[in-house]
N, C-alpha and C positions, 0 to 999 in steps of 0.2 A: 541411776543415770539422770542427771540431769538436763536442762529443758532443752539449752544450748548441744548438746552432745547426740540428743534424740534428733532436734533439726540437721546437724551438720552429717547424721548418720543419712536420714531420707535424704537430703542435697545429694550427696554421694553416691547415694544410688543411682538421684537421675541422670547425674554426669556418666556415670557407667551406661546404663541404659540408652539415654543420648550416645555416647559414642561408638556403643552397637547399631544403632540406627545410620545403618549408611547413607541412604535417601537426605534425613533431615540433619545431618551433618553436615553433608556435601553442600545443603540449600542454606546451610547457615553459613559459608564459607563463601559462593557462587553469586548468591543474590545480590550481597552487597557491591561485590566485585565485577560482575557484571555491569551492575548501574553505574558505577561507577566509569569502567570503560565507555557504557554507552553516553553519558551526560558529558565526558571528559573528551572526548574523539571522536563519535559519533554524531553528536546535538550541533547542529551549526546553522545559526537565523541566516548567515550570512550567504545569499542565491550563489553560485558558481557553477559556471557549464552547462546552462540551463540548451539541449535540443532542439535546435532552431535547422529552420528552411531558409533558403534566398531563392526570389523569383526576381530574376534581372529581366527584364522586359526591354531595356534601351542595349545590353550588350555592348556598354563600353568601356572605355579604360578607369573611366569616375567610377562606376560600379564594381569595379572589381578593386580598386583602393577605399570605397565606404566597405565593399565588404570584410573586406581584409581588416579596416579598422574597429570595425563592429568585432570581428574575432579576437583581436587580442585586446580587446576589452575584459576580457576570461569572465565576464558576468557571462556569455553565449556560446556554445560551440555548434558551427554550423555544421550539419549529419548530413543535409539533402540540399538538393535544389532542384523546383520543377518549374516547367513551360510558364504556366499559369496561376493564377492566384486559387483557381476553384481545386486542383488539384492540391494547391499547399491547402484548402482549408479540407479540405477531406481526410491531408492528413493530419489533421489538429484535431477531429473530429473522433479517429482513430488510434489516437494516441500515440503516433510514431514521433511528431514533434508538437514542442509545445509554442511554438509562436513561427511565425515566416517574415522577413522580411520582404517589400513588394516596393522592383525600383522601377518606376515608369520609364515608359516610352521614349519622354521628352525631361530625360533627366538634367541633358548637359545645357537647354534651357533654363530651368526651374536653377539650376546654378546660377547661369549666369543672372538670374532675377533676383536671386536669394528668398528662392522659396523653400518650401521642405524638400527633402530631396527620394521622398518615401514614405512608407506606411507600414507601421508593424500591426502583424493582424494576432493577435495574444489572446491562448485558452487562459480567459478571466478566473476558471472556476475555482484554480489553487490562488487565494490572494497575497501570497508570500512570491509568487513566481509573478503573478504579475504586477507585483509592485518595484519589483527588482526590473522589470523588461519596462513599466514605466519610467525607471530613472534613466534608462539611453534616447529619450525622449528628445534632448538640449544636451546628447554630449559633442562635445569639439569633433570636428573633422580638420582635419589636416588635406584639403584638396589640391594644392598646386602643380604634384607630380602626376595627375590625372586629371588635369581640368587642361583646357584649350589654351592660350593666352587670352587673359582678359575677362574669362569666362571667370575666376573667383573674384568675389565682392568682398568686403569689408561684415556682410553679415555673415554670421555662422549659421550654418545649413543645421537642419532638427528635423524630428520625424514627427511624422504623426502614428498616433497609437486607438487603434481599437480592440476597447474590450470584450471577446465573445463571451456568449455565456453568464456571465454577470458580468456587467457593466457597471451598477451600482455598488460592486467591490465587498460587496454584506459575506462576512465570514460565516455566517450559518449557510448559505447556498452551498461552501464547500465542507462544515462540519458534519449537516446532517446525516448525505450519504455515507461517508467515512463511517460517521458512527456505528452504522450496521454493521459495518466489519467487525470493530472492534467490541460490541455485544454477542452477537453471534461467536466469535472467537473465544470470547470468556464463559457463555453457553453451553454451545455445543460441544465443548472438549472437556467442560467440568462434569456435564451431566454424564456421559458416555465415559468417561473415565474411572466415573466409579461404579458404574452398570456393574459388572464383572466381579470388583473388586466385593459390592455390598452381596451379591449372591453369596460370595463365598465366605464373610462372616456371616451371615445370615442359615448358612446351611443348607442352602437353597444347590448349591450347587449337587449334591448330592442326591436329588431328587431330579434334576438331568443330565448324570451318570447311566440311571436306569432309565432313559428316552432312547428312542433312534434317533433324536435328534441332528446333525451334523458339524461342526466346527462352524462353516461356511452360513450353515440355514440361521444358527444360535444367531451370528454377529449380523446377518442382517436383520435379523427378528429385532436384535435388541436397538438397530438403526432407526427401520422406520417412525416409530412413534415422533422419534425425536423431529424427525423431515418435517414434520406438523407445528411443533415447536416453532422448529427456524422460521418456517414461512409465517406466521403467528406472527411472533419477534417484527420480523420486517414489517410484515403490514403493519403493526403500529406505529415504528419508528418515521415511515416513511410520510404513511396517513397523516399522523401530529404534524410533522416534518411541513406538509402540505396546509396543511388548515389552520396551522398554528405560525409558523416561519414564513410562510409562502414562498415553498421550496421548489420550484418549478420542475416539471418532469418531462424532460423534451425526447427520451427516447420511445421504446413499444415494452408493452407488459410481456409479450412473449421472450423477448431478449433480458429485458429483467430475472422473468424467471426463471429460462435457461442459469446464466451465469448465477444467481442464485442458490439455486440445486447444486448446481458444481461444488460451489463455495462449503454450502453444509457439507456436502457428501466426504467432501478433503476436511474437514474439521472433526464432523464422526469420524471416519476411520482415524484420524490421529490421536481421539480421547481413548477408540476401543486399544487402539495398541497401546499407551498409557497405563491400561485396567490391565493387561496383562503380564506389566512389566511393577505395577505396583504389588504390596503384600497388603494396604492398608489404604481406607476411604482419606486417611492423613497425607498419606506420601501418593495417591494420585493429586490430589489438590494442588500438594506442594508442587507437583511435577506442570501442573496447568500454571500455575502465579508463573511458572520457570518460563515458558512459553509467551503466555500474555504481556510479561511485562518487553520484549522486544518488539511482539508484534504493535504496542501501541506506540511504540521509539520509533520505530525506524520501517514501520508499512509506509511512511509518506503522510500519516492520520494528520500529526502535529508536528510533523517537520518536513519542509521540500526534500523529496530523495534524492535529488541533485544536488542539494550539497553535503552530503555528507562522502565521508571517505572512500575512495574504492572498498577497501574491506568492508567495510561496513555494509555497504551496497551488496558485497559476494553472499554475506549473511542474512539480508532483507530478501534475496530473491529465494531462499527455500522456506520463506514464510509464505501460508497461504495468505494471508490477510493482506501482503504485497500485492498480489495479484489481482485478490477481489477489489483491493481499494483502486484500482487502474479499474478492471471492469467496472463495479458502480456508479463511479463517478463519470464514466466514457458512456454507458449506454443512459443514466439518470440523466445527466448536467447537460452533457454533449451529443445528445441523442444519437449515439452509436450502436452500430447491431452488434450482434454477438460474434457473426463471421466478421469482421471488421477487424474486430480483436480476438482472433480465435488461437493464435500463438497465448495468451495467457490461460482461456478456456480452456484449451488444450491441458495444459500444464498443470490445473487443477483436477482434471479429470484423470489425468496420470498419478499425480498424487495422492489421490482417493484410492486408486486402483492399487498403488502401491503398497500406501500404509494398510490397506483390508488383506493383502496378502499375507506379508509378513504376519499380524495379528492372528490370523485365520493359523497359521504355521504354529506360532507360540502358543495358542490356546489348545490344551490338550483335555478332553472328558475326564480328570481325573481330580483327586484331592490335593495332587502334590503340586 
């Protein structure tokens, strides 16, 4: 046999072997096609529909034509409008919108003055959202069908714009927290993923066959250690974050740590069901790259969630790293509590509970 014919025989085998492997065939097939989706339909620099407040204070027909104009600008869509400006910024604060517009009192003066005719009060801390809410700064109004006689001038009315949160516009104020998500997510679902998986080469399982141990007790046992981990992880990232970027921390350690623990908690359970549904420390891995690679697309890390696709968004909302990346940066950046945002909290605290169920369900004391 010669040397060509020995190689083409080993090739041949792995091509067999490969295409017994369901896991890493599907991921050789998925991965590409996925990113591709995702970078093709999903990736969009371009801000659109960004959730915005109006607080009309003057109540007249000028402000309800700037508002209307501001809307079909499609860079904003307005969700709320409240009394007050304290009230829109609470809910900036709390993440239900990301900017408010606030039209004074004495607006149909400031027209006829040709002053600004408002103030947008913009969560600085995504600098992609608010570079998009700084370009409605100097856009045109069309005022005549809502202005008095007389009342529009020759100048064109513009807003004023303040930035909360980062003012100074420094994209590390909004990379750092993000990044925990996106560590922890790569972390805690690779280590816990293959928990299970490495007992059972190892042979280890077989020696908690003969435990009383429990399905339930097993997967939280093999949980905690990790909880040390995560919080580990953070405090570095955030600490550096601090001493190194001057990353400012305007919310409470207690609400950090809350949402925190959620976050691991929903990340373990989803590595332990991984280890159950893997055969090999191979095909959990692959099964975590499968994961990671959307939650760093489309949690919001490096692209505004608002512009991307509806679909796309139906997809980013059952990643946890959606969620956490809303929480971190609301209780970090925007010194938010955690009942503030307890609809997200919530949400990962259910998917913890979930994905531990099912797991606890699949994982059975046996060899097979």
């Amino acid at each position: 046999m010669s040397s060509l014919q020995r190689m083409s025989a080993v090739a041949t085998k792995e091509l067999r072997q490969l295409s017994r492997d369901r896991v890493t065939f599907s991921m050789v097939v998925m991965i590409p096609l996925i990113q591709l989706l995702l970078f093709g339909f999903a990736i969009n620099t371009m801000v659109r529909g960004i959730p915005v407040a109006v607080v009309d204070l003057s109540d007249s027909a000028a402000a309800r034509v700037i508002s209307e104009q501001v809307r079909v600008s499609q860079v904003v869509d307005i969700v709320a409008q409240y009394d007050t400006p304290a009230e829109a910024e609470a809910a900036i604060v709390a993440g239900k919108v990301r900017a408010a517009l606030v039209l004074p009192r004495d607006l149909p003066q400031r027209l006829a003055n040709g002053a600004t005719v408002g103030q947008w009060m913009v969560d600085g801390s995504d600098t992609m959202v608010g570079s998009a809410l700084l370009g409605l700064r100097t856009m045109p109004l069309k005022l005549e069908a809502g202005v008095p006689p007389g009342a529009y001038t020759q100048r064109v009315p513009s807003f004023e714009v303040a930035l909360f949160f980062n003012p100074e516009r420094r994209s590390e104020v909004n990379i750092v927290p993000g990044l925990t998500a996106i560590i922890l997510t790569m972390t805690m679902i690779l280590f816990t993923s293959v928990a299970l998986v490495r007992e059972r080469e190892r042979g280890n399982m077989e020696l908690l066959i003969t435990t009383p141990i429990r399905p339930l007790e097993l997967m939280l046992g093999k949980l905690l250690p990790y909880v040390f981990v995560g919080l580990i992880q953070i405090t570095i990232i955030l600490g550096l974050g601090r001493l190194v970027f001057n990353v400012p921390f305007q919310g409470a350690l207690f609400d950090l740590s809350v949402v925190t623990l959620a976050f691991i908690g929903a990340s373990l359970a989803l590595g332990l069901l991984i280890s159950t549904i893997a055969k090999t420390q191979m095909e959990a891995m692959q099964m975590t790259v499968f994961i990671l690679m959307p939650s760093i697309l489309l949690s919001g890390f490096m692209f505004p969630f608002d512009a991307m696709p509806r679909a796309a968004q139906h997809i980013a909302e059952l990643l946890p790293a959606t969620h956490f990346m809303r929480l971190i940066r609301g209780v970090y950046l925007r010194g938010a509590t955690a009942g503030q945002m307890w609809a997200e909290l919530l949400w990962l605290l259910a998917f913890a509970a979930i994905m531990l169920t099912i797991a606890t369900k699949r994982f059975h004391k046996s060899l097979d």
